[in-house]
C-alpha positions, 0 to 999 in steps of 0.5 A: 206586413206584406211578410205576414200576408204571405205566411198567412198564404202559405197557411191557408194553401196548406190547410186546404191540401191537408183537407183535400179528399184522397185520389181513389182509384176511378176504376172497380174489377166489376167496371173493368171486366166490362171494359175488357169485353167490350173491347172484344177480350176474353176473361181466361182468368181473374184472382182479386185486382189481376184479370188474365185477358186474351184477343184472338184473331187474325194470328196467334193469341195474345194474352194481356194480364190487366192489373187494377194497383189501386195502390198506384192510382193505374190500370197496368196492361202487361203482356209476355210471350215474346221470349226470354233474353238467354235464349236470344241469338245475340243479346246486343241485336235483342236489345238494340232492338227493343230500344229502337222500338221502344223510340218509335211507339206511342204508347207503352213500352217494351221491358226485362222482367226479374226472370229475364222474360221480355214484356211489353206494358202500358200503364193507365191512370185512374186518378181520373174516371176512365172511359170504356171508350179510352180503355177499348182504344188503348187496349187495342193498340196494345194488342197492334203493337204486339201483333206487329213486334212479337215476330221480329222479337221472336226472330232475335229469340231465336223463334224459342218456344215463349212460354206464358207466366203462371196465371197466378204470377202478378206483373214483374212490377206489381210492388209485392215484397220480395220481388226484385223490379223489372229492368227497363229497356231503356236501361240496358246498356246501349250498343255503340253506333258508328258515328257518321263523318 
């Protein structure tokens, strides 16, 4: 009996997942391009879900390519500009780096895309409705986090020209077919440490 009762559980909890409505993505681009300006971007360029935004003040210009994947249920932050690892002095230094950084930050993180360009990214979800409030916070410490690291990453580079992605380049990780996935940071092989006796 008490067999019966779990099963009949179990049937019950599986039918009503079945049911249960699909996550759509909380976010429309007409809703999105008012939460990019009203965190103080401008649009330079929008094609179909990807916005190419740019903040400037108080420094060079820091360009954020905002991807609404409804695929992926997110909102994916994605900026360049810091240079790419075959032109950094010593890769070890660079990545070493990249990896401490990537330990100390709140939020997002700092990545190796296909063509060995080094990018920084946050991913938010939508499966929830997101406030513009939200959104212009992320947003922002996004555009801190860049202003504070592009120049000691630039200084591993090599103080290299950076040149920006094409605009109609979508994100390394943007799940179109035939593009190889970024490389992690986190992935890259760590340089040996001293141990401390």
């Amino acid at each position: 009996m008490a067999r019966r009762r779990s099963l009949m559980f179990v049937a019950v909890v599986a039918l009503a997942l079945l049911t249960a409505p699909v996550a759509r993505a909380a976010l429309t681009m007409e809703r999105l391009r008012d939460y990019v300006q009203k965190a103080g971007a401008k649009i330079d360029s929008a094609d179909g879900n990807l916005l190419v935004t740019s903040v400037s003040s108080g420094g060079p210009r820091v360009e954020i390519r905002v991807l609404n994947d409804s695929t992926r249920h997110r909102i994916g932050l994605y900026a360049y500009g810091f240079g790419n690892v075959a032109d950094a002095k010593s890769a070890e230094s660079l990545f070493e780096y990249l990896l401490v950084a990537n330990s100390e930050l709140g939020t997002g993180g700092f990545f190796i895309d296909k063509d060995r360009d080094v990018g920084y990214k946050l991913l938010l979800d939508t499966r929830d409705t997101l406030s513009a409030q939200t959104f212009q916070i992320k947003f922002l410490a996004m555009v801190a986090v860049i202003r504070a690291r592009r120049p000691a990453i630039l200084k591993l580079v090599g103080g290299a020209s950076t040149r920006e992605k094409p605009t109609d380049q979508p994100p390394g990780d943007a799940g179109e077919s035939g593009t190889e996935p970024e490389v992690p940071v986190t992935m890259v092989q760590q340089v040996p440490r001293s141990r401390r006796r």
